[in-house]
C-alpha positions in Angstrom: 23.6 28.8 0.9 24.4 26.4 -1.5 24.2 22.8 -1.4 27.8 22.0 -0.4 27.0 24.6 2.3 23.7 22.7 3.5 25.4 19.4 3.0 28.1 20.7 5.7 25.8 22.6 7.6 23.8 19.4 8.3 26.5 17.3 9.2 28.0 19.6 11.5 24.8 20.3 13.2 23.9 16.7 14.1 28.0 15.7 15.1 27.8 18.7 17.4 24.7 16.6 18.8 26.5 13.7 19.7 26.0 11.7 15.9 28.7 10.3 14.1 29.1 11.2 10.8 29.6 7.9 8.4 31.0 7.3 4.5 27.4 6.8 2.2 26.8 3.0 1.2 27.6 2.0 -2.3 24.6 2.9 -5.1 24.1 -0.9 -5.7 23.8 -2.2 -2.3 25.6 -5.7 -1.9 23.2 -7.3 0.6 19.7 -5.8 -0.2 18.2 -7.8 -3.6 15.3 -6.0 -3.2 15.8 -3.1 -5.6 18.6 -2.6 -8.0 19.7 0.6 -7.0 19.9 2.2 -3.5 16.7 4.7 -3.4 16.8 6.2 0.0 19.1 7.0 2.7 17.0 5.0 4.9 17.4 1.6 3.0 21.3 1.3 4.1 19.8 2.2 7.7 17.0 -1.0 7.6 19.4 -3.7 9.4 20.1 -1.4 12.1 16.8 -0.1 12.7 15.5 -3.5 13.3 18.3 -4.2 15.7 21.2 -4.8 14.5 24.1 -2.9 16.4 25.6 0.0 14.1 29.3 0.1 14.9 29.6 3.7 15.0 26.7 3.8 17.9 23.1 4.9 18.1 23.7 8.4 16.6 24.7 8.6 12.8 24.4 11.4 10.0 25.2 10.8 6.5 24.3 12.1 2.7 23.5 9.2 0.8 23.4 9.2 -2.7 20.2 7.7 -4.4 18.6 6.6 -7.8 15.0 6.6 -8.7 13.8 5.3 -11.7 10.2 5.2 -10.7 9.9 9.1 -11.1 11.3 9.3 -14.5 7.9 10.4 -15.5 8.1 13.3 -13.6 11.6 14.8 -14.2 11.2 18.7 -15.6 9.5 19.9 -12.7 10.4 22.0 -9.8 11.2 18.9 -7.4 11.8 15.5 -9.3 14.7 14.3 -10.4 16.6 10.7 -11.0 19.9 10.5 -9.2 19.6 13.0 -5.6 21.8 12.9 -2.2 19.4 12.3 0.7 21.0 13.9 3.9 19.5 11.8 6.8 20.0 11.5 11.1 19.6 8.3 12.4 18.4 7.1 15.9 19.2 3.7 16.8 17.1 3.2 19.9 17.9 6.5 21.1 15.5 9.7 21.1 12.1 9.5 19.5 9.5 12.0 17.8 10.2 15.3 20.1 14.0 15.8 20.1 13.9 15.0 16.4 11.0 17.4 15.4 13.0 20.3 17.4 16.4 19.7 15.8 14.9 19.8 12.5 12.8 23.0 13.0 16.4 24.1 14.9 18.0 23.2 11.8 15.9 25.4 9.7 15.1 28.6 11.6 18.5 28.6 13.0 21.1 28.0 10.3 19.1 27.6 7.1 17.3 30.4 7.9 14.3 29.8 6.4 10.8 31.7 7.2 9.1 29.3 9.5 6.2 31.0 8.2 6.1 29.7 5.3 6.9 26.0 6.6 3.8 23.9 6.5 3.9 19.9 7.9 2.0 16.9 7.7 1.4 13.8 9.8 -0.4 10.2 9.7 -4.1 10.3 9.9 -3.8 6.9 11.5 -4.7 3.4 10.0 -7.4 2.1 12.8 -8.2 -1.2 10.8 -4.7 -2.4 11.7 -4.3 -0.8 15.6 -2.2 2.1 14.6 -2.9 5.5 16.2 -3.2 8.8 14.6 0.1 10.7 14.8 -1.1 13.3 17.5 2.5 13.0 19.5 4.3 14.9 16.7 1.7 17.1 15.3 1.9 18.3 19.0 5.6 19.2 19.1 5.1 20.7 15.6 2.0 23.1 17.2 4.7 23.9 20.4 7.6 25.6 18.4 5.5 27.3 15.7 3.1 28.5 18.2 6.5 29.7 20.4 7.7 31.6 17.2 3.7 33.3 17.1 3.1 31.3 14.3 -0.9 29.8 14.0 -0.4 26.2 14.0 -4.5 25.0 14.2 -5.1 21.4 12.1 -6.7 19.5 9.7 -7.4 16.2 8.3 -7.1 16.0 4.9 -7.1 12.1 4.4 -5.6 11.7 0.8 -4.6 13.6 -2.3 -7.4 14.1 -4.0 -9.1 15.2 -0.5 -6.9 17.6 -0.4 -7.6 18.9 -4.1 -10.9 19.5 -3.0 -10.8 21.0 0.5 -7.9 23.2 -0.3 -6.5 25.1 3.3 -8.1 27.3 5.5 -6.8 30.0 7.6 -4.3 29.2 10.0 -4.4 25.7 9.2 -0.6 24.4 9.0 -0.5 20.9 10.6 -2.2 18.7 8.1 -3.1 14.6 8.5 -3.1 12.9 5.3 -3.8 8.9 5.0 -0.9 6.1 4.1 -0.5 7.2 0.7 1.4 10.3 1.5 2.5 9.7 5.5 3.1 6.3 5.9 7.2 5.1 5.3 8.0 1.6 4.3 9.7 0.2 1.3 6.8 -0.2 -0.7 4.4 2.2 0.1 1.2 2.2 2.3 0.5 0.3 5.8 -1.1 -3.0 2.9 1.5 -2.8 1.1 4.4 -3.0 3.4 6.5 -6.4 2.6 5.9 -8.4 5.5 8.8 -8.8 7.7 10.2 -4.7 7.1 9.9 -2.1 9.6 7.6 0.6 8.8 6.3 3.6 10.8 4.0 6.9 10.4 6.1 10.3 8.8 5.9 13.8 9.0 6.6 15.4 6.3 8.0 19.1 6.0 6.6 21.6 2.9 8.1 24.9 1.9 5.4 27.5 0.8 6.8 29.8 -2.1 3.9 31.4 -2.6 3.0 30.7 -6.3 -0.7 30.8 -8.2 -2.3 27.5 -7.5 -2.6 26.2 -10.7 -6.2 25.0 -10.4 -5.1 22.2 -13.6 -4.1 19.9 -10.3 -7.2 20.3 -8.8 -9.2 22.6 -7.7 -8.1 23.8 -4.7 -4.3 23.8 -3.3 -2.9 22.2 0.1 0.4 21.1 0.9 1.0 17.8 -1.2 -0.3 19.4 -4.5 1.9 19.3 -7.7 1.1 22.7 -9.0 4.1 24.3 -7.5 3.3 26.2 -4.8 4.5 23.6 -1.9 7.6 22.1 -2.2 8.3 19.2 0.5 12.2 19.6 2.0 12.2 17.1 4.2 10.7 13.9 6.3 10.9 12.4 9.9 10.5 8.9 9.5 9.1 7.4 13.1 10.0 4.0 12.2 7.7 2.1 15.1 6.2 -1.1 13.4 7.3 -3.9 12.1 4.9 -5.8 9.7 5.0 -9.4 10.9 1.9 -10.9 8.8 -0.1 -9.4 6.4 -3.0 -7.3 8.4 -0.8 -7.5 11.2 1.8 -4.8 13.2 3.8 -4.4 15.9 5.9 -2.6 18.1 9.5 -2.1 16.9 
């Protein structure tokens, strides 16, 4: 496939699901000050997530064009770049972890037609110090369909990056927990850093396996957020639950 093929693909799959399919917002969003340039297909979404009735109902899909300057640093590799379309499904109050975890793995096996077996995923460790649970509701959808498909699905906790440099996988391991460095979604990183006032929520992040070398230059042993190559992340669920409302302090969305 190539990507005006995926781009279609994805559409079509989530309109057939009841989403309507809207026009991208403008690179330089009018009524967000916050950054300069639009740099994820979430940020458009952010007024409706936190209430705000969408016109188009509680079921949208999009490709949003974005700009990151932030991982300039990075550009030559196998997975950076500056200026990217984000395909996104949005749920406005609507259906939650499950029905999004099995459209996407749907999505994948079914018309992508990727080997699930080479698809690893991650989810939110948890952040007890400020009442949020680890993410056990989707790691436990995940474990369902890969375990349907005969695919070992056991877990681990992994914590952050450089935890997982030096823990590496083991066998049959494919559901991973990492801290709010890697699966935590807010405008500005990690469950402390949140701006006060956004919503925010745990992710679960998606990782193609391609099988290279670890490269033991990143660390010394490989797991699925390492930079030498062999993982490549295709995609997120965002579980936008929280809102920060002081700093220290969540709640519900």
């Amino acid at each position: 496939m190539n990507a005006q093929e995926i781009r279609n693909s994805y559409l079509e799959f989530f309109k057939e699901r009841g989403h309507a399919i809207v026009s991208r917002a403008p690179l330089v969003l009018k009524d967000d000050p916050s950054t300069l340039f639009t740099g994820s297909g979430m940020q458009p979404m952010i007024p409706y997530l936190l209430g705000q009735t969408h016109p188009e109902g509680q079921r949208i899909v999009d490709g949003q064009t974005c700009l990151r300057a932030q991982d300039i640093d990075d550009i030559g590799d196998n997975r950076h770049t500056t200026f990217f379309e984000m395909l996104g499904n949005w749920s406005m109050g609507d259906y939650f972890k499950e029905q999004q975890i099995e459209w996407m793995f749907e999505w994948l096996s079914e018309v992508v037609q990727l080997d699930m077996s080479r698809l690893y995923v991650t989810c939110f460790i948890g952040a007890p110090e400020y009442g949020i649970s680890k993410d056990t509701d989707a790691a436990a959808v995940w474990r369902r369909l890969f375990e349907e498909r005969g695919i070992s699905a056991g877990e681990a906790e992994i914590g952050s990056e450089e935890d997982g440099y030096a823990r590496g996988i083991n066998e049959g391991e494919r559901i991973f927990y990492y801290d709010g460095s890697k699966n935590w979604w807010s405008r500005n990183g990690k469950p402390e850093t949140t701006p006060v006032g956004d919503p925010c929520g745990p992710d679960s992040e998606m990782f193609y396996d391609f099988g290279t070398p670890h490269d033991p230059a990143f660390g010394e042993f490989c797991h699925p957020n390492c930079d030498c190559g062999r993982f490549m992340e295709i995609g997120n669920n965002v579980f936008m639950a929280y809102r920060k409302v002081a700093e220290g302090k969540f709640e519900p969305l």
